[in-house]
C-alpha positions as CSV (number, residue, x, y, z in Angstrom):
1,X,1.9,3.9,20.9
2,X,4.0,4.1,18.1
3,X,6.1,7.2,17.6
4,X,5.5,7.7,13.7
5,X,1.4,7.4,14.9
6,X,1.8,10.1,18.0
7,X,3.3,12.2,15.3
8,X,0.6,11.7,12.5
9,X,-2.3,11.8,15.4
10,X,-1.1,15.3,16.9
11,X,-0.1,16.4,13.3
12,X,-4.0,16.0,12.3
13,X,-5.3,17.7,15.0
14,X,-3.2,20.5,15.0
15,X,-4.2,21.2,11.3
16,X,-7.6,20.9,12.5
17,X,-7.7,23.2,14.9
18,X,-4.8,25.8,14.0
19,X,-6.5,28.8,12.7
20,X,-3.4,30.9,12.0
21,X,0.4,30.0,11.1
22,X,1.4,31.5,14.5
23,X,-1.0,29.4,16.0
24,X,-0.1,26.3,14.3
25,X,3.5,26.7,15.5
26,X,2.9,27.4,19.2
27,X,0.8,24.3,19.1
28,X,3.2,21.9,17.1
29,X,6.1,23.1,19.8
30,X,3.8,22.9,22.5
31,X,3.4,19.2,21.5
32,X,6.8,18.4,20.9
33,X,7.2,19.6,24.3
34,X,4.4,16.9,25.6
35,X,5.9,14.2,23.5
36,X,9.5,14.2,24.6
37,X,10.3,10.6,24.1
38,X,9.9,11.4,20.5
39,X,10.6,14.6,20.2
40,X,13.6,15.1,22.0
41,X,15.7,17.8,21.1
42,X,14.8,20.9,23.4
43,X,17.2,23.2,21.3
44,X,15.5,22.6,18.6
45,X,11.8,23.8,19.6
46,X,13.6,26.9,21.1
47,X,15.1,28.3,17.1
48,X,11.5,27.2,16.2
49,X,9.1,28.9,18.3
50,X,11.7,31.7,18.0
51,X,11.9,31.8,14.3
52,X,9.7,33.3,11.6
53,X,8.1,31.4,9.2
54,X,5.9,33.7,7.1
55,X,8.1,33.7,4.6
56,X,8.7,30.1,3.6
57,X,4.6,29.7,4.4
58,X,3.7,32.1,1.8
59,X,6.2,30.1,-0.9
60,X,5.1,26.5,0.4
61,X,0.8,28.0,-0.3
62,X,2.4,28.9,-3.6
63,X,3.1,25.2,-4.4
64,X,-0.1,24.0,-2.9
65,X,-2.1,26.7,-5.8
66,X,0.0,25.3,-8.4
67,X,-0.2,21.8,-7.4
68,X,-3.9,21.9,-7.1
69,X,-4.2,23.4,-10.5
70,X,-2.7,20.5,-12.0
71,X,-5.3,18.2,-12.1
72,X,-7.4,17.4,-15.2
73,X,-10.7,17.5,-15.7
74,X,-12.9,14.4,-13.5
75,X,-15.5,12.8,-12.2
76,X,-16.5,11.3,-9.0
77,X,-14.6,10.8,-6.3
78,X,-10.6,11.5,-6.5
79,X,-7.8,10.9,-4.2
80,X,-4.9,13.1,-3.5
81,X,-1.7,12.3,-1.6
82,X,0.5,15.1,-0.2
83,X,4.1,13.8,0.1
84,X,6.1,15.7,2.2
85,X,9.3,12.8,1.9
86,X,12.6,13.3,4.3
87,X,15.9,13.4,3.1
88,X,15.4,16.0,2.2
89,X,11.6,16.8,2.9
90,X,9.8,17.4,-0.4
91,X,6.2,18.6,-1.3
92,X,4.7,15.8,-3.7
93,X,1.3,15.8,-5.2
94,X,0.2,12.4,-6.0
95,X,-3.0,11.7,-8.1
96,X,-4.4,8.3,-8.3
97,X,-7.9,8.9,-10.2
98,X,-10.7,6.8,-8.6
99,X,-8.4,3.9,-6.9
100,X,-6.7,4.7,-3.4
101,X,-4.1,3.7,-1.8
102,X,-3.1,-0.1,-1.1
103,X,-0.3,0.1,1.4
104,X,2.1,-0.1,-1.3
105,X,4.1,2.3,-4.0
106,X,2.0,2.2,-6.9
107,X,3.1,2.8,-10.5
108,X,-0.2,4.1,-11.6
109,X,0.4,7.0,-9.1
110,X,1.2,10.2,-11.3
111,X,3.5,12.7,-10.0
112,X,1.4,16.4,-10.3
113,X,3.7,18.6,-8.4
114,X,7.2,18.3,-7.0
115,X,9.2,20.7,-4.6
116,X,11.9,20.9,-1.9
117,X,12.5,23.1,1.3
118,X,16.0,23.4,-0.4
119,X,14.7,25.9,-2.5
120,X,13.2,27.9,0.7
121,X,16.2,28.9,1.6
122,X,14.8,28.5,5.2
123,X,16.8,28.7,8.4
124,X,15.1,26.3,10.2
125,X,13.3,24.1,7.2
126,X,16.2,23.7,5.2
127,X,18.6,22.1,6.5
128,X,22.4,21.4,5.0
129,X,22.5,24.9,4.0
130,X,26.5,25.4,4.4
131,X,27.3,21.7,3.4
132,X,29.4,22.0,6.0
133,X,27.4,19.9,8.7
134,X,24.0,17.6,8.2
135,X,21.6,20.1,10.4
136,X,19.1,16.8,10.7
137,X,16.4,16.6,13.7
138,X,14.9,13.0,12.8
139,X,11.5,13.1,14.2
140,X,11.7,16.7,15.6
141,X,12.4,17.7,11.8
142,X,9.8,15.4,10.1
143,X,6.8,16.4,12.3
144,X,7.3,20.2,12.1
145,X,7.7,19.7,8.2
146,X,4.4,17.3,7.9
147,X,2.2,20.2,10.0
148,X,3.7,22.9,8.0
149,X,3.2,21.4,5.0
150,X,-0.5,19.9,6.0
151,X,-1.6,23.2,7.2
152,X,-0.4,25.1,3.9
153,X,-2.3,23.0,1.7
154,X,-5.6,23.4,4.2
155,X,-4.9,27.1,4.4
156,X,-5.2,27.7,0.5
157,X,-8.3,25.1,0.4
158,X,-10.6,27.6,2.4
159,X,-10.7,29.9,-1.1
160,X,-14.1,29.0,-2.4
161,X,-13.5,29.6,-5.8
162,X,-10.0,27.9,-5.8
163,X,-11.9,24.7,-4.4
164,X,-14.3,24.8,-7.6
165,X,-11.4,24.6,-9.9
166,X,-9.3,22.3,-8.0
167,X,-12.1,20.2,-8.5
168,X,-13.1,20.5,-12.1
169,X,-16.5,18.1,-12.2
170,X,-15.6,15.7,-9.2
171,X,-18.2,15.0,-7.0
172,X,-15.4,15.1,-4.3
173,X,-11.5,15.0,-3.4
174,X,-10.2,12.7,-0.8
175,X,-6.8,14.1,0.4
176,X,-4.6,12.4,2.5
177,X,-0.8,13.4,4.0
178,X,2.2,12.0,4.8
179,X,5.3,10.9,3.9
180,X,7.4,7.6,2.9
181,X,4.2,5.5,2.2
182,X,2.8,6.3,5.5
183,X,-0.3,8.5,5.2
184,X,-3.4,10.5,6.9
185,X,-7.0,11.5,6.1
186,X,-6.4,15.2,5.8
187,X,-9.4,16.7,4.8
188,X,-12.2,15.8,2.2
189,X,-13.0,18.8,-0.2
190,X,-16.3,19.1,-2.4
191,X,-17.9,22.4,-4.0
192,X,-19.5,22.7,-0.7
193,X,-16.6,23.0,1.2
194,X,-13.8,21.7,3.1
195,X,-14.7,18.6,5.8
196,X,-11.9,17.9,8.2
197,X,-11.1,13.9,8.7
198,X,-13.1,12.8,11.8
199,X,-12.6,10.3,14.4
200,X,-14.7,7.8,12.7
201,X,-12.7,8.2,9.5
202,X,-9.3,7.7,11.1
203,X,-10.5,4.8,13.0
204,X,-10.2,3.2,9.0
205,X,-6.3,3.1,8.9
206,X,-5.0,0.1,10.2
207,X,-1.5,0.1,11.3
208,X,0.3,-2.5,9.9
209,X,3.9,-2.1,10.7
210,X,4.2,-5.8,11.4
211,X,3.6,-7.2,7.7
212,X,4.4,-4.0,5.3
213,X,5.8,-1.3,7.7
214,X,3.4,1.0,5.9
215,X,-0.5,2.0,6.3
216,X,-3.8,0.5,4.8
217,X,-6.5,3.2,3.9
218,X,-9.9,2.3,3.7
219,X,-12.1,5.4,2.7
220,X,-15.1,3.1,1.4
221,X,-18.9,5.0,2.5
C-alpha cells in the first residue's frame, strides 16, 4: 500500500474516532508506531507524545472559526478543501462553489483563509525555529500536522450554531483534507449535523499515482 494512502487512511480514522486532543495524539503516535516503514523516526514520536499541544490547538480552532466564516452566502451543495501544504505546513481554505475537485490545481479555486505553523510558535509544529538547522520529519511531520489540523477543523464543527452560519443557505458542505493536491473526504456538514466520511464514500477516490500523481474525487449521490 502506498505510504501517502496508509497516512491519509489512519489520518481519517483517527479524526473519526478521537474524542479529545489528548486522545487524538496518543492515537496518531500509537499509529506511527504501527506503521514504522513510514513513520520512522522513533525520537520523534517520543517529544510528541511528551509534548503539549493545547496551546497551538486552541490557535489552529481559531483559524478554522475564521476560515469558516468566510464563505458567502449559497446554495446547494458546496465543497471545501482544507490544505494543510508542507514546506512549511500551512492551513488553506479552498472554496470551489458547486464543482469539485478534478485531480488537478484549479484556477477557479478561491483562496478563503491562509495560515502557517510558523506563526505557532510551536516546539514541535514549527519547525526552523533557530534557522540554525532544518528540524524536518518528512512523513512523521506531515501526518501529525494533517490529523492536527483535520481534527481542529472537526472539533469546532460540533458548535451547532457555528454550523448554521458556516453554512449560510446550502443544503450541505462537502469538506475534504489534505495537502499538495492529494485529498480526503473529511466530513459532510448540513444544518443537521456533522456526518463523518464512511467506507462507501472513500471507496470513491481512486488512486491515480500512475497518470497525475494526484487523487480523483467522485462525491456524485
Amino acid at each position: 500500500m502506498d505510504s501517502w494512502q496508509i497516512m491519509f487512511d489512519e489520518a481519517n480514522r483517527i479524526v473519526q474516532s478521537a474524542q479529545t486532543l489528548e486522545d487524538a495524539i496518543q492515537q496518531i503516535v500509537a499509529s506511527a508506531r504501527n506503521n514504522t516503514d513510514v513513520f520512522d523516526e522513533p525520537d520523534y514520536w517520543e517529544r510528541v507524545e511528551q509534548h503539549d499541544f493545547r496551546k497551538s490547538f486552541t490557535a489552529v480552532m481559531d483559524w478554522a472559526r475564521a476560515g469558516l466564516l468566510e464563505l458567502e452566502e449559497g446554495e446547494g451543495c458546496g465543497y471545501l478543501y482544507l490544505d494543510l501544504g508542507d514546506c512549511p505546513e500551512s492551513f488553506y481554505f479552498y472554496y470551489l462553489g458547486g464543482k469539485q475537485w478534478n485531480g488537478e490545481y484549479n484556477t477557479e479555486a478561491e483562496v478563503i483563509f491562509s495560515n502557517s505553523v510558523h506563526e505557532l510558535d510551536d516546539a514541535v509544529l514549527t519547525w526552523n525555529r533557530e534557522n540554525t538547522s532544518c528540524d524536518f520529519h518528512g512523513d512523521n511531520g506531515y501526518f501529525l500536522w494533517l490529523v492536527f489540523g483535520s481534527f481542529a477543523l472537526v472539533t469546532v464543527l460540533r458548535d451547532r450554531l457555528l454550523r448554521q452560519i458556516f453554512l449560510r443557505g446550502r443544503e450541505r458542505m462537502e469538506i475534504y483534507s489534505g495537502f499538495e493536491g492529494l485529498y480526503f473526504p473529511l466530513v459532510r456538514v448540513t444544518p443537521a449535523g456533522v456526518i463523518h466520511s464512511t467506507s462507501a464514500l472513500r471507496d470513491t477516490i481512486e488512486w491515480q499515482t500512475e497518470k497525475t500523481g494526484q487523487l480523483e474525487l467522485d462525491l456524485s449521490d
